[in-house]
matplotlib code that plots the C-alpha trace (Angstrom):
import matplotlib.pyplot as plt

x = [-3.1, -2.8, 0.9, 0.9, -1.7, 0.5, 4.0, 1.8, 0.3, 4.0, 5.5, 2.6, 3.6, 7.1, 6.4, 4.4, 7.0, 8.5, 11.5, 13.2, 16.1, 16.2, 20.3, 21.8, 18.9, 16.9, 13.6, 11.1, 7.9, 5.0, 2.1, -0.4, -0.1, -3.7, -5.8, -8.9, -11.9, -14.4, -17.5, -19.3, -22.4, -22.5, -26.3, -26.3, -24.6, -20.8, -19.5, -16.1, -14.1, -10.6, -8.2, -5.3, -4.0, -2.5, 0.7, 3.2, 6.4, 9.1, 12.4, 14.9, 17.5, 14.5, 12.0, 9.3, 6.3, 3.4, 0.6, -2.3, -5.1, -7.4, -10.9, -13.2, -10.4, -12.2, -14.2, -17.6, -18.8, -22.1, -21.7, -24.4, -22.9, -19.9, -22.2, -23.8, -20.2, -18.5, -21.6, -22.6, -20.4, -16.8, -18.3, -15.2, -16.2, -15.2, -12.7, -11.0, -7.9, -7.2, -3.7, -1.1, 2.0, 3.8, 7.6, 8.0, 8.8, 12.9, 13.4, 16.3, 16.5, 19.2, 18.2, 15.8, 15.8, 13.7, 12.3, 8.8, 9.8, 6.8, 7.6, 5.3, 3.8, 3.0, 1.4, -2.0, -4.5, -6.4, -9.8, -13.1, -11.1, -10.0, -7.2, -6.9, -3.4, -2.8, -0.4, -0.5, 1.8, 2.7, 5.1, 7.4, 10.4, 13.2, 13.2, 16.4, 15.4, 12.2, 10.7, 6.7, 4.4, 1.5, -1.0, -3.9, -5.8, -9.1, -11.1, -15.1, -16.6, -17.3, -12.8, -13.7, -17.2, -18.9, -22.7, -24.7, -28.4, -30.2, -32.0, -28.5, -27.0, -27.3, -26.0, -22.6, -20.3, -19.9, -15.9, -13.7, -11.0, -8.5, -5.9, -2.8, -0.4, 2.3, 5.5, 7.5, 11.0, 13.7, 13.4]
y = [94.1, 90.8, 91.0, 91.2, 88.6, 86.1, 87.1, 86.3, 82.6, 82.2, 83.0, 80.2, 77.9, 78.3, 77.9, 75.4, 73.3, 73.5, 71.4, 73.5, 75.7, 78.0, 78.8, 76.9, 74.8, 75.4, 76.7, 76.6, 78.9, 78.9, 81.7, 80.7, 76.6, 75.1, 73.1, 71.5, 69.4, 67.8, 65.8, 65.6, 63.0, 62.7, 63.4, 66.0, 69.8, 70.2, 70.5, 71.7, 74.5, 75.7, 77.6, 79.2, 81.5, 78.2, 78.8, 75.8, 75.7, 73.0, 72.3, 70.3, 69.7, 67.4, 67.1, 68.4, 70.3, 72.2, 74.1, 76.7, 77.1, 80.2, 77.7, 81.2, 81.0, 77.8, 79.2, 77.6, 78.0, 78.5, 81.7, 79.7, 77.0, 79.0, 80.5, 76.9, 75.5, 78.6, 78.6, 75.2, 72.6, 73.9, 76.6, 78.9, 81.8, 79.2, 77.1, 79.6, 77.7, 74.1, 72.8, 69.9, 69.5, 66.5, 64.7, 63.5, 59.9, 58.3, 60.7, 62.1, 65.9, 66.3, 63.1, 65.1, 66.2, 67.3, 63.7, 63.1, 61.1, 59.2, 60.6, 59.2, 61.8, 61.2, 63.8, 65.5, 67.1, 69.6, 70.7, 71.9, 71.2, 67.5, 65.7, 63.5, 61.6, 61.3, 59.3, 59.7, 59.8, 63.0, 63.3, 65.9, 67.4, 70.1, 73.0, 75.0, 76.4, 75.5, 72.5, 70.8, 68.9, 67.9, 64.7, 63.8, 62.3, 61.2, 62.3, 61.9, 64.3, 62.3, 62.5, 66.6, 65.4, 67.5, 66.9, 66.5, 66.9, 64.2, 66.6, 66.4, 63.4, 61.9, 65.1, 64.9, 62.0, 59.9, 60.4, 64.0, 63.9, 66.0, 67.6, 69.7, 71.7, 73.4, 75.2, 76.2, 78.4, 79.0, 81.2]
z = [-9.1, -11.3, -11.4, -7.0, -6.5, -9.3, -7.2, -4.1, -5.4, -6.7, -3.3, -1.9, -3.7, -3.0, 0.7, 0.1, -1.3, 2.3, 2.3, -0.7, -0.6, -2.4, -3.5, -6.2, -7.5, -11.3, -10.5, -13.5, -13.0, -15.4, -14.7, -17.6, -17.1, -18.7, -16.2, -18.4, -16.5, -18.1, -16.7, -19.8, -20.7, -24.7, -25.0, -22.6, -22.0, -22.1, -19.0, -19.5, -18.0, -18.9, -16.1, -17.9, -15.1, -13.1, -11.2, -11.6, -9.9, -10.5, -8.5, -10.7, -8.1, -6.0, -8.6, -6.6, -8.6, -7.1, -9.0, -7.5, -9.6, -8.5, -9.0, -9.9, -13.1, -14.6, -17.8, -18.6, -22.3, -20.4, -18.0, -15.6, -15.3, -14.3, -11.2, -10.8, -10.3, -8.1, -6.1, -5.3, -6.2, -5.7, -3.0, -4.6, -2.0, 0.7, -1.2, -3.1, -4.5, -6.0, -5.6, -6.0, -4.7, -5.3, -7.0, -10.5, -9.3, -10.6, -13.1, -14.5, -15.1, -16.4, -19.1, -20.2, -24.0, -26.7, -27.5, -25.1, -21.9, -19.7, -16.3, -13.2, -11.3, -7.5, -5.2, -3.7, -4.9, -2.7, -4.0, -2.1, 1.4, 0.4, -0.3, -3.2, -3.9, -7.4, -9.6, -13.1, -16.0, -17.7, -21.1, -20.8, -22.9, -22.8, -25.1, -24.6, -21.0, -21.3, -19.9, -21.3, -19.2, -20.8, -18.8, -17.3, -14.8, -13.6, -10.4, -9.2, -7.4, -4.2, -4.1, -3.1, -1.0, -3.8, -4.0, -7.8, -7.4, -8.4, -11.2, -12.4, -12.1, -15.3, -17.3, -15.3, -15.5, -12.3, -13.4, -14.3, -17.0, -15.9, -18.2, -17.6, -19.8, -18.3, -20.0, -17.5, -18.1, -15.8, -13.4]

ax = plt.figure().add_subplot(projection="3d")
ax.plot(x, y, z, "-o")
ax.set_aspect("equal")
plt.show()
């Protein structure tokens, strides 16, 4: 059942990429790419949740990347605040999927070797029903067939129209630190 509903977010996301064709281009897939969040305040809770079932898909031939994350696969230290999170701030039942789909921005593919390269990343983010564009720079490298992506970004949750409870407020920072790690191999 995991293996058909990770075909099925891979098929998405390939269809989501729209203007790709699909003959003679290098695909690279990775099923287990890391999405990390944290809103943490320092004297307060952690609040920090790892996803690493995210779907990435990367087109070499026009550098365009996209990436599902199912958001009920973002672990919570706390098993609460996993409920508090699903249930009434990302409303998971409703909004079951997070994803980006955007272009690495002048880069060079086949540049690309083992030493760490700054690439710009350009594209939106579509959380809780809202669109977010993004930019941000990610380092990636070339391993043989296999290409790193490792970066991070920053969000609030007024980007996604997400509501904190005043009770809460001050035990979430106003700003998210998002981090990615993707490993993606030929497909």
């Amino acid at each position: 059942m995991v293996r058909c509903l990770i075909k099925g977010i891979a098929g998405c996301l390939l269809m989501g990429l729209g203007t790709l064709q699909l003959q003679a281009q290098e695909k690279f897939i990775d099923k287990n790419g890391i999405i990390i969040f944290e809103a943490s305040e320092d004297v307060f809770e952690e609040v920090k949740a790892i996803n690493r079932t995210v779907t990435t898909i990367y087109d070499s031939e026009s550098n365009k990347i996209a990436a599902l994350a199912l958001v009920v696969g973002f672990q919570f230290k706390n098993s609460l605040m996993q409920e508090h999170f699903n249930e009434n701030y990302a409303e998971s039942e409703t909004y079951p999927k997070a994803m980006f789909k955007g272009q690495l921005q002048d880069f060079d593919f086949d540049g690309l070797g083992s030493e760490v390269t700054d690439v710009n990343l350009k594209g939106i983010l579509t959380f809780h029903g809202k669109d977010k564009e993004i930019t941000a720079t990610v380092q990636m490298q070339r391993i043989n067939d296999m290409l790193q992506m490792i970066g991070s970004f920053v969000v609030t949750p007024s980007d996604f129209d997400i509501k904190i409870p005043k009770i809460v407020r001050n035990k979430i920072a106003k700003e998210v630190q998002v981090k990615i790690d993707f490993k993606l191999s030929k497909k």
